[in-house]
C-alpha angles and dihedrals in degrees: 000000000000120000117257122234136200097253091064088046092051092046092045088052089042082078098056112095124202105240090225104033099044101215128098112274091242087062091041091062084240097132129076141135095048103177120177112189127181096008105282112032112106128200130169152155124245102193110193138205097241126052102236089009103199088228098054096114094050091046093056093047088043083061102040089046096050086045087057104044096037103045107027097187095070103115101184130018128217122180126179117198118204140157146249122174110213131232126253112243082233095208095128118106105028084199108075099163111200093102094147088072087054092097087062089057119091090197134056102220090049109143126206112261089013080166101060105078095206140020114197112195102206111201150159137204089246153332130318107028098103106258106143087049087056094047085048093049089036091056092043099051091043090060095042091064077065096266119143096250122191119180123202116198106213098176100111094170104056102006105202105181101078084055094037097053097032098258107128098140105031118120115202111241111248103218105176107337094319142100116238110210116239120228141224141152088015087294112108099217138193128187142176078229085065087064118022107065109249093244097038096101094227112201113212115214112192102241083040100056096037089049080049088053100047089060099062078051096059110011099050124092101231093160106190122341130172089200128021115189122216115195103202119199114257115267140053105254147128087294093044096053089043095054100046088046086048097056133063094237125194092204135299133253118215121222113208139169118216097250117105091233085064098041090056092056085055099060080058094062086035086063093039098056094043095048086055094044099239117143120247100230087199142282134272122205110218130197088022108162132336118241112233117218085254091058098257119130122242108207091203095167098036133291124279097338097140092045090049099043082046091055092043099055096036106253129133115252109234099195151300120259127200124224120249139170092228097058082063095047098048091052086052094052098042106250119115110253096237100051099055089039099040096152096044121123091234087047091056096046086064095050092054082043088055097046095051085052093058093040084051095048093049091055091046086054099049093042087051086044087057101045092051 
């Protein structure tokens, strides 16, 4: 029995793709730590693109079964599966606004939050359709995989996140100049409802939200976030437009329901986030059945609209998610649905939702690497 060497284990591992990103795991920078010991004992770390990849398990087969085949003398295995999220090219919204902290940046091409590694705008077309309930769950059950998850509430008409995560009455710290975001739940947060009282009518101008808005971009002390989450108002309008060119986005998620009114009002972020050259992470289809107490599905709002206008227009569909009481409740007391309700069908269904998001923002990322 000859003793194995790196080289061989490197090559072996060269022949296992990533399913999403479509190159070998060596190219992609996935492998470290490789240890042989006594000759013949192997251990090593595969460290992907996703946190709870979905694929982790295949992945790891995929490497153990290469290994064997291609370097018969192993005698023991060892891999070790770890995660990395992926940054975001950022070149997305050339205006960054902000220019009266320049003086602060040492470099010229510094870009606002160039700590957070990715920034998801999650719309809708327009009110109604749940969207702020799916950025809060999204942003839950993404720190919950163990990612550093911020959420921005951007609705500066109707803020939804202090009642949402039971923070009426919080007041974000000012250090230096800058907010610092409060916390709850694992998710670091910042809302307009943080600093406008609840029952002062507040009237938005547009130069004067987007300029708000900018200042939870520049003046809030985000540290360092895989995700931040950036909860849009409803709508396509001049706002809207202003926001997604401010801010250096990843990609959006659109939030639909199945009936066709809504589906009209979704052509029209579709077309938002394409003229200002911002990738469409997917779409999630909300409010999609409703489960009966003997298991079958009531499709109260239409069958299948979100998955078929997603197929239509080329998107990837992130999920379907059921309707349930309880989604509505939670957002009224202040716990995140899915974390009072974890085995739930609907609860699942954004996991899988949230999973498909990262999946999403890591092949965004390596297209936008390649094309560098």
């Amino acid at each position: 029995m000859s003793t194995i060497t790196e080289a061989q284990i490197i090559a072996a591992l060269s022949t296992v793709n990533d399913p999403d990103l479509k190159k070998d795991l060596v190219t992609l920078g996935m492998i470290s730590d490789i240890r042989i010991e006594n000759g013949n004992n192997l251990s090593f770390t595969v460290t992907l693109t996703t946190p709870a990849c979905p694929m982790k398990e295949q992945i790891k087969q995929s490497c153990i079964a290469a290994i064997q085949a291609q370097v018969p003398d192993v005698s023991a295995i060892e891999v070790k599966m770890s995660s990395k999220v992926t940054s975001s090219c950022g070149h997305h919204g050339h205006n960054h606004g902000g220019h009266h902290h320049g003086e602060q940046h040492t470099c010229s091409h510094e870009r606002p939050l160039k700590d957070v590694k990715n920034i998801i705008a999650v719309a809708s077309g327009k009110g109604g359709v749940g969207k702020s309930t799916f950025a809060v769950n999204l942003a839950v059950t993404l720190a919950k995989t163990g990612a550093k998850v911020g959420l921005i509430d951007a609705d500066l008409y109707g803020p939804s996140i202090p009642t949402m995560f039971g923070l009426l009455d919080a007041k974000p710290e000012v250090v230096e100049k800058n907010l610092i975001p409060l916390e709850k739940y694992g998710v670091k947060l910042m809302s307009i409802g943080f600093m406008v009282d609840a029952d002062t009518a507040v009237v938005w101008r547009g130069p004067m939200a987007s300029s708000a808005i900018k200042q939870f971009i520049t003046e809030v002390e985000w540290k360092e976030l895989d995700y931040l989450i950036f909860d849009l108002p409803p709508g396509t309008g001049d706002i809207q437009i202003t926001l997604v060119q401010t801010i250096p986005l990843t990609g959006a998620v659109i939030v639909t329901t199945p009936q066709d009114v809504a589906l009209a009002d979704v052509s029209k972020a579709v077309s938002m986030f394409r003229k200002v050259d911002v990738p469409i992470l997917g779409l999630v289809e909300n409010m999609s059945y409703y489960e009966l107490p003997d298991g079958t599905k009531d499709y109260i709002f239409g069958h299948h609209g979100g998955e078929i206008f997603a197929r239509t227009h080329g998107l990837a569909f992130l999920g379907a998610i059921p309707i349930d009481r309880e989604v509505r409740e939670g957002g009224d007391n202040g716990t995140p649905y899915v974390l009072d309700h974890p085995g739930s069908a609907t609860s699942e269904a954004v996991n899988l939702a949230a999973m498909e998001v990262a999946r999403r923002v890591s092949i965004t990322n390596a297209e936008c690497s390649a094309t560098k």
